[in-house]
Each structure stands twice: as C-alpha cells, then as structure tokens.
KOLMARLO-829539 format. One record per residue (C-alpha): residue in three letters; x, z, y. Coordinates in nm, 2 decimals, decimal comma, padded with zeros to 4 digits. Layout:
N
r|xx|zz|yy
Ala|X|Z|Y
...
END
This chain:
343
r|xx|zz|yy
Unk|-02,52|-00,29|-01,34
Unk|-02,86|-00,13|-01,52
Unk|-02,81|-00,30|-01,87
Unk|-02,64|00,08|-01,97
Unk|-02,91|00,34|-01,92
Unk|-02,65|00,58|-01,85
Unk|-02,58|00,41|-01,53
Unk|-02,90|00,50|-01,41
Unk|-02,92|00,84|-01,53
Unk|-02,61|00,92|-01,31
Unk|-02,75|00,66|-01,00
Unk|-02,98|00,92|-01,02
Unk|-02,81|01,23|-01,04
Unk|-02,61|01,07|-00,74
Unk|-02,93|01,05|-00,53
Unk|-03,07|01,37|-00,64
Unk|-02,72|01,55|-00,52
Unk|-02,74|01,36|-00,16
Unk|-03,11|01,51|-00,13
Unk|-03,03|01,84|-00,23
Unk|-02,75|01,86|00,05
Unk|-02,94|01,69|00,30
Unk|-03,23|01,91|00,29
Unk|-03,06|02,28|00,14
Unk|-03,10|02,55|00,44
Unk|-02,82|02,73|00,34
Unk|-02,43|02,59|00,35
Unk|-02,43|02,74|-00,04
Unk|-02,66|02,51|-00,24
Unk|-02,50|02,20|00,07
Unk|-02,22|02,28|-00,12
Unk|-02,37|02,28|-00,49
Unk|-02,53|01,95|-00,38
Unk|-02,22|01,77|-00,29
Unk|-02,07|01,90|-00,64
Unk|-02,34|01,69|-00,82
Unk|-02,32|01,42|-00,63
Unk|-01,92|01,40|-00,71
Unk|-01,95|01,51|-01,09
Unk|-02,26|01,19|-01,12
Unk|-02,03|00,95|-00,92
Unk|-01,70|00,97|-01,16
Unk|-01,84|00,84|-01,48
Unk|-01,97|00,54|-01,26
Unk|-01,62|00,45|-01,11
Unk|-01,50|00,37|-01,45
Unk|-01,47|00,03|-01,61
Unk|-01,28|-00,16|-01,87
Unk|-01,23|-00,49|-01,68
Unk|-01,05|-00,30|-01,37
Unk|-00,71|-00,11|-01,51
Unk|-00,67|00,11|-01,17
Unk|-01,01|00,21|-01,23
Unk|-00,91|00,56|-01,39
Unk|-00,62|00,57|-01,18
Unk|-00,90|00,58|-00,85
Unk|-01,12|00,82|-01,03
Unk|-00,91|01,02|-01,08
Unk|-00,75|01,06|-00,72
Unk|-01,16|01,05|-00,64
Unk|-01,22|01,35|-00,83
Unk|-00,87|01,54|-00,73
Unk|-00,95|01,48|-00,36
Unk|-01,32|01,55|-00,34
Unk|-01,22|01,88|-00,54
Unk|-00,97|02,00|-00,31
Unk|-01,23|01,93|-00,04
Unk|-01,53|02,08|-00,22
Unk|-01,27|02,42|-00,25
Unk|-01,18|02,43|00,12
Unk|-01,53|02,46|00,15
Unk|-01,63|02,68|-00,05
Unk|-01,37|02,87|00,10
Unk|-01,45|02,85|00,46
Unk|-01,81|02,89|00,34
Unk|-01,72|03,25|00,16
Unk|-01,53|03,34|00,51
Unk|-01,79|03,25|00,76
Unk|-02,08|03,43|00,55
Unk|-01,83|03,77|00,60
Unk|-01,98|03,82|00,96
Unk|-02,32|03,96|00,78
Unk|-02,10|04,21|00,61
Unk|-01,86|04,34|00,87
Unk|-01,96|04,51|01,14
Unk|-01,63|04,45|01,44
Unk|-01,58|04,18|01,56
Unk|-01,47|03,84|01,39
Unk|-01,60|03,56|01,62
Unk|-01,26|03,39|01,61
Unk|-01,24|03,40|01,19
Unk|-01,60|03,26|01,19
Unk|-01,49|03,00|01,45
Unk|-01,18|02,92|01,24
Unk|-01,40|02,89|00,92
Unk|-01,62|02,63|01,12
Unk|-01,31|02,43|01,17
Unk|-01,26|02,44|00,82
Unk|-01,57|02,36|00,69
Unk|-01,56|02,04|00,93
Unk|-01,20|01,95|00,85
Unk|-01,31|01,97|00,49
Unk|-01,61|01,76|00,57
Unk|-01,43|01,47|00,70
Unk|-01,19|01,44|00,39
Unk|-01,47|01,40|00,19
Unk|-01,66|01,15|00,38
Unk|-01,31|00,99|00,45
Unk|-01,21|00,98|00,82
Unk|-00,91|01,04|00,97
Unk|-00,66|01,17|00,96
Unk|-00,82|01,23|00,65
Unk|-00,83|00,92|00,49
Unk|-00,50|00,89|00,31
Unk|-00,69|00,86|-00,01
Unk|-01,00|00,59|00,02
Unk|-00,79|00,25|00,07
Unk|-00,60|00,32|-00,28
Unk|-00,93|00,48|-00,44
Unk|-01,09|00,16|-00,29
Unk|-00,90|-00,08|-00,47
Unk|-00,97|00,05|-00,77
Unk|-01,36|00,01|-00,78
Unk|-01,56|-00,31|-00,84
Unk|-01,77|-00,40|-00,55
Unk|-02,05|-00,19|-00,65
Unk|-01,89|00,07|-00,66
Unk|-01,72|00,03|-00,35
Unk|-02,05|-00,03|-00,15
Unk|-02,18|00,31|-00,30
Unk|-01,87|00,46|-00,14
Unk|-01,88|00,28|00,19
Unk|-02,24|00,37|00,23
Unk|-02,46|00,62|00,01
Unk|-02,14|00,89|-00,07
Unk|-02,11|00,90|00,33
Unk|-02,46|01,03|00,40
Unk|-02,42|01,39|00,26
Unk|-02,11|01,46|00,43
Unk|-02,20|01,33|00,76
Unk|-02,51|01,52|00,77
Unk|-02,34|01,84|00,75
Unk|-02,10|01,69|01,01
Unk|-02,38|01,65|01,27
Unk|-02,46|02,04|01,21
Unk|-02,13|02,12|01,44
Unk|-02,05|02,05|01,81
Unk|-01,69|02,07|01,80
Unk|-01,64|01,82|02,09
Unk|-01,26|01,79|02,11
Unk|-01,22|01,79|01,73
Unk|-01,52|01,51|01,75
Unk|-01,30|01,33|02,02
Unk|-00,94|01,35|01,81
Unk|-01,11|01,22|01,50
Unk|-01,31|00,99|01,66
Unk|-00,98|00,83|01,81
Unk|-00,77|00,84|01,49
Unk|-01,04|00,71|01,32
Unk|-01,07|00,38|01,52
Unk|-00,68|00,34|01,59
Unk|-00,61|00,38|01,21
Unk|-00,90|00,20|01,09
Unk|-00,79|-00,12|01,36
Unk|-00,42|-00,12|01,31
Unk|-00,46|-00,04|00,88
Unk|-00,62|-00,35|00,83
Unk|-00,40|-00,62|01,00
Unk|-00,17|-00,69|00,73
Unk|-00,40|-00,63|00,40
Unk|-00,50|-00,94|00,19
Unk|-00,71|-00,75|-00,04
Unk|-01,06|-00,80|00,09
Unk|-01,18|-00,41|-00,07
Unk|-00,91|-00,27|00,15
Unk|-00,97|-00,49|00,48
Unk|-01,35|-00,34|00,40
Unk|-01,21|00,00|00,37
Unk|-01,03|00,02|00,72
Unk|-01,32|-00,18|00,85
Unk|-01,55|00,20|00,72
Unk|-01,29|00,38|00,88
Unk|-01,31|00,22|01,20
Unk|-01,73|00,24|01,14
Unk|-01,70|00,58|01,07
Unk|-01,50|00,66|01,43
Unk|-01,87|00,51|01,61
Unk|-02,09|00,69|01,40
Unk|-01,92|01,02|01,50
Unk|-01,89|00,91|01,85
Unk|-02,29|00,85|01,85
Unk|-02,34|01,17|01,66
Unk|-02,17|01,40|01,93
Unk|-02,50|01,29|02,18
Unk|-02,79|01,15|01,97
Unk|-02,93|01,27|01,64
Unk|-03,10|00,95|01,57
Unk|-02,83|00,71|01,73
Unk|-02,56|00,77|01,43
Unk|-02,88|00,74|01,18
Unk|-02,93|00,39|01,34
Unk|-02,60|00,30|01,34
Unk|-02,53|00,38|00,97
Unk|-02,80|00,19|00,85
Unk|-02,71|-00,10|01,00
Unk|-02,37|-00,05|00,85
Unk|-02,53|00,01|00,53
Unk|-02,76|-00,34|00,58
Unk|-02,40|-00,54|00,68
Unk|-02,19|-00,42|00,45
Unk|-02,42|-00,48|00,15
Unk|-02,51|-00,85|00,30
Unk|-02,10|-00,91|00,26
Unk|-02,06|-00,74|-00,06
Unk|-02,37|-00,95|-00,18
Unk|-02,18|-01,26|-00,18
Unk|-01,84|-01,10|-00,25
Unk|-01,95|-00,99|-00,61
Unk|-02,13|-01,26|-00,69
Unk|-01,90|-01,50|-00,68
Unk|-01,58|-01,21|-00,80
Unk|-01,37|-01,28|-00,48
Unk|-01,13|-00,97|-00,40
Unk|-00,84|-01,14|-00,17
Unk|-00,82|-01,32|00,17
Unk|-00,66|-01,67|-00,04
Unk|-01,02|-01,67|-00,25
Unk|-01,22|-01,69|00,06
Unk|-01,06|-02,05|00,11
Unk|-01,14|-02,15|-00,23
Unk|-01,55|-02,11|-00,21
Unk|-01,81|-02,28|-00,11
Unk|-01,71|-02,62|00,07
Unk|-01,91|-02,77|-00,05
Unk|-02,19|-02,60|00,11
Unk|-02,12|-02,57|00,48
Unk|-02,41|-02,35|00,53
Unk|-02,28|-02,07|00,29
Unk|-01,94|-02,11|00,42
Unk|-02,04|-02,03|00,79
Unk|-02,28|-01,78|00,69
Unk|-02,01|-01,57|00,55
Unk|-01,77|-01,56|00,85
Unk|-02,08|-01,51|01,09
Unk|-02,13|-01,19|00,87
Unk|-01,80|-01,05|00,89
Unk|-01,82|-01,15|01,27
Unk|-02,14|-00,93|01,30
Unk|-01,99|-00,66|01,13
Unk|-01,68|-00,67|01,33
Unk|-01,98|-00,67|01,63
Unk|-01,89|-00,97|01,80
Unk|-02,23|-01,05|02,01
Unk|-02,46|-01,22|01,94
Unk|-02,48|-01,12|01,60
Unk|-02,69|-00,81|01,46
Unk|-02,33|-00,61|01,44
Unk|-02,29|-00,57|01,81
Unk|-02,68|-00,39|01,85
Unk|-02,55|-00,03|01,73
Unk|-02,20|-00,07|01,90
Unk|-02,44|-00,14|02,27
Unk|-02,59|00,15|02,22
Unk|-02,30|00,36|02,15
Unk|-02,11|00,27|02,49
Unk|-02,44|00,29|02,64
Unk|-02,49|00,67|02,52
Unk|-02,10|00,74|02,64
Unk|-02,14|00,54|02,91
Unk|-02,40|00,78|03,06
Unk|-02,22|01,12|02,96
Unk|-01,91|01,03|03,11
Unk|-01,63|00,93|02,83
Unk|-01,51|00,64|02,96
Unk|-01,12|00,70|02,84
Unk|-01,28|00,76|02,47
Unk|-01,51|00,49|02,51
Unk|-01,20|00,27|02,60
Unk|-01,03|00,34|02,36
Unk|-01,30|00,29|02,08
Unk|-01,34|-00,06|02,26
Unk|-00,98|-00,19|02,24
Unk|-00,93|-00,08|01,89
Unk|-01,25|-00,25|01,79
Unk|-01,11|-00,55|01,91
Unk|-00,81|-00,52|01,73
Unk|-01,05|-00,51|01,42
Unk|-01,25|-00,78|01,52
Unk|-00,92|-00,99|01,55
Unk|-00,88|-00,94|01,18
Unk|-01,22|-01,10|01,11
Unk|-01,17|-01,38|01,36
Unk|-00,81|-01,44|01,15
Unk|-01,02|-01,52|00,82
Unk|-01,26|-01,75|00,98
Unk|-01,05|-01,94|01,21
Unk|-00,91|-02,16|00,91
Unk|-01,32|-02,19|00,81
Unk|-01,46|-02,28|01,17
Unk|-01,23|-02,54|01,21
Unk|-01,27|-02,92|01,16
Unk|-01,00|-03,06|01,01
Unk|-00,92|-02,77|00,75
Unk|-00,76|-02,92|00,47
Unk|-01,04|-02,86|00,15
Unk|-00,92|-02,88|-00,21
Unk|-01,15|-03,11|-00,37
Unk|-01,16|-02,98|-00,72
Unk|-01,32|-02,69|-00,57
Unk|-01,58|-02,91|-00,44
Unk|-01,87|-02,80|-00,75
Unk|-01,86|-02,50|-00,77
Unk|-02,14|-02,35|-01,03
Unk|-02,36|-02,13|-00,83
Unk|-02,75|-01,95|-00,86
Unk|-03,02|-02,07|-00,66
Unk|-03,17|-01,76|-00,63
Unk|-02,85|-01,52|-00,54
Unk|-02,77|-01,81|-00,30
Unk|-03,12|-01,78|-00,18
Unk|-03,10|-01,41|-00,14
Unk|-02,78|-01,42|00,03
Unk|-02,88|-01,67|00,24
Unk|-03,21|-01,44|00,38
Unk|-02,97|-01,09|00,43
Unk|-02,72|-01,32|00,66
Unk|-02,97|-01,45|00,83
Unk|-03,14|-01,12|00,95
Unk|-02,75|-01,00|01,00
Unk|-02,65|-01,29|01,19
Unk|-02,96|-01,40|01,39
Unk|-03,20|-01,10|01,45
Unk|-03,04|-00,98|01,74
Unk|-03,14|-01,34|01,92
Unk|-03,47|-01,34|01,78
Unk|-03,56|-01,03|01,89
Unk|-03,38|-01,08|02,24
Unk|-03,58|-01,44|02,26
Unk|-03,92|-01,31|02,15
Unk|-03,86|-01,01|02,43
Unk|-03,76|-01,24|02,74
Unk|-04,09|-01,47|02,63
Unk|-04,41|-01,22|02,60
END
C-alpha cells in the first residue's frame, strides 16, 4: 500500500480534510474540509487489478458531489437569518433538515445508502476499510451537531432494517461488510441522540473489528462466502478465530462486539425507547443470523475438508498479527469481566 509515495501524499490529504472538518467552527470551512477529503480519496479508489474500480470512483465522486452541493446549499440558506430581518425560523429549520439529510448520504445511511454496496464492491479491501471507517468520522461529527429526534429515530430504523434484511442473500463478503456498516451505522446514531462519548466508543470499536476481519481478508485475497470454506483447515486455530470475529462483530456475547451494543440499550433503556430499542434488537439478530450462516459449516465436526487445500502458504508474522487483534476482539470482553468479579 506505501510502495507509491503518492499514496501517502493523498492518505494524508485524507486525514488532513477529516481534521479540518472536525475541528472548523464555522459549517463553511466543515464544508471545504469534507471537499478535500473526497478530492484525496478518489485517486486512491483506483487500481489496475480491480476493473469496477473506476466504475465505483466514479459513482463515489458523483454521489459525494451531489451531497457536498445540497450542502452547500442548505449552508448558503441557513446563514440568510443574519441578513434578513422578519422572520424565517421555518426556512432555517428546513435548511437544518437539509444539511442533515445531506449528511447522511455522505456518510452512507439510510435511506441514503443506495450507493455504498455497488461503490463497495468495487474497492480492494483497503480501500473499503477506509470507507467503512475513517470517511465516516467527518460526516458523523457534523451529524451529532443536530438533535432532530424523529429524523434520528426514522433513520436510525431504516438503517438497521435495511442493513439486516440487505445482507441475507449476498455472497460477496465486501457487500455482506457493507450492510453489516449500515446496520453499525443505525447504533452509532442511536447512541449519538443521548451520549457524546457513547457513539465515539462505539465507532472505535467498529473501527478495531472491522480492521481485525479485513486483516485476514486481504491477506489471504478472499472476496466471496465459497473462499471462506477453502482457508485455513489446516489450522483450526485460524479457522475459529475468524468466525469468532465476525460473531463479535455481529455482537453475539461474549465476544468484544456485544460491549458497545450493552451500552447502547442501556442508554435507551433508561430514556425510555423501548419500541426503537426493539426494533434495533430484532434486526441485529437478523444480521447476526447471517454471520452464524457462514460459520455453522466451520464450527461443525464432520465438515467435509478438501485436502489439497490442506498447505496452504501462509506468513508467520501476518498470522501472528492476526492472531493478537482476534484475540483482543474475541476474548477481552471475558478478561476484563473475569479480572473485575476477582479484585
């Protein structure tokens, strides 16, 4: 990934963009900040080994600049109160709408989404983790500046029902990971309508899982469900360890996954949203089938195991660095629940 010192000139840029939005005071250079970080992100997404690469740049770019627009826009209309005298408390609460609606296209939530599984597909896994993760920061930042509680609660609930029910008949693993961030992204807003730091928490942890899965999926080039079956049988230990990951990030307990989502229904739980909260719950189930679907034919004993897969080349010391990100993923949350109950 750093052999081309263009690469990190625009990783860079991409960071520098992120900090400029999250700490400009003024919606103006938030704006100017998310421009950089888009116009640094595009000569990234291409590569000669992936043909839908240009096609997913491009849709990136057409997307994030209708959204940058619409904000600009509804950042022009909303800045109008300083100049007009009567009244226009309706127009500026429409432009907050706007500003928000535009928000949530970029960072990709519902009903907003319609173009991240295709763009998805068309990134390596890089790529893809930089979109999951570091492109959402900016964006939800801004997002956590509003308190639009019933436009929290619709997206919230499109979010997780689209991000459940989307990913029960993919086989491409990038897209399964896609509707898996949309269903992410419905808790993270969820956490950020009570508690500042709750959604911080929650992302990094999402950050930490889904660059533990990635690890292993782009070091060993696996895109589709069928290649999962294929890996690693003859090490048991690296076999389970990837299904206990996707487990945690689907947040089946005991694993590390299920910590953030706790403290989410905990936070609802105490202000009252019990119909949201059920409805987050049962569609994170639905999820969490699709996870337990790929590692039912792992866990079980007399899977039938193709022996000329048996040696598989593989690097001690990506093995070994894999091996130390799924165990903090997949065991911490004991650990630290063991080490509590005993001092």
């Amino acid at each position: 990934m750093f052999k081309n010192s263009s690469k990190i000139l625009f990783y860079l840029i991409l960071m520098l963009g992120t900090m400029v939005t999250i700490s400009s005071n003024s919606w103006l250079s938030a704006w100017m900040g998310l421009e950089i970080n888009l116009l640094s992100f595009i000569p990234l997404m291409n590569d000669n080994n992936n043909l839908m690469s240009t096609e997913a740049s491009l849709k990136y770019f057409l997307t994030q600049a209708l959204a940058s627009s619409i904000l600009l826009f509804a950042i022009i209309l909303s800045m109008l109160k300083f100049n007009i005298i009567y009244e226009l408390n309706n127009k500026i609460m429409y432009a907050n709408m706007i500003i928000f609606s535009a928000l949530l296209l970029k960072s990709g939530a519902a009903p907003f989404h319609f173009w991240f599984p295709t763009v998805m597909e068309g990134l390596t896994w890089i790529n893809s983790l930089t979109l999951m993760t570091w492109q959402k920061i900016a964006p939800l930042m801004l997002i956590s500046y509003f308190n639009f509680k019933i436009l929290f609660s619709i997206t919230i609930i499109l979010s997780v029902i689209i991000g459940s029910i989307g990913g029960l008949n993919q086989t491409s693993l990038r897209k399964i990971m896609t509707f898996s961030s949309i269903n992410h992204l419905g808790w993270m807003l969820s956490s950020m309508m009570y508690n500042e730091s709750l959604w911080l928490f929650y992302f990094l942890m999402y950050s930490f899982l889904s660059m533990t899965i990635i690890y292993f999926l782009n070091t060993f080039k696996l895109y589709h469900i069928n290649q999962l079956f294929n890996v690693f049988f003859s090490s048991k230990t690296m076999k389970f360890s990837i299904f206990f990951n996707f487990l945690s990030l689907g947040g089946l307990p005991p694993f590390m996954g299920f910590l953030p989502k706790w403290m989410v229904i905990q936070t609802l739980t105490y202000n009252n949203q019990f119909i949201l909260l059920f409805i987050m719950v049962m569609m994170t189930l639905i999820t969490l089938y699709y996870y337990l679907r790929m590692s039912y034919a792992a866990f079980l004993l007399n899977y039938f195991e193709n022996n000329w897969m048996l040696h598989m080349y593989t690097n001690n010391f990506n093995s070994l660095m894999y091996l130390s990100f799924s165990f903090i993923s997949t065991f911490s949350l004991l650990t630290i629940s063991l080490i509590y109950f005993i001092f």
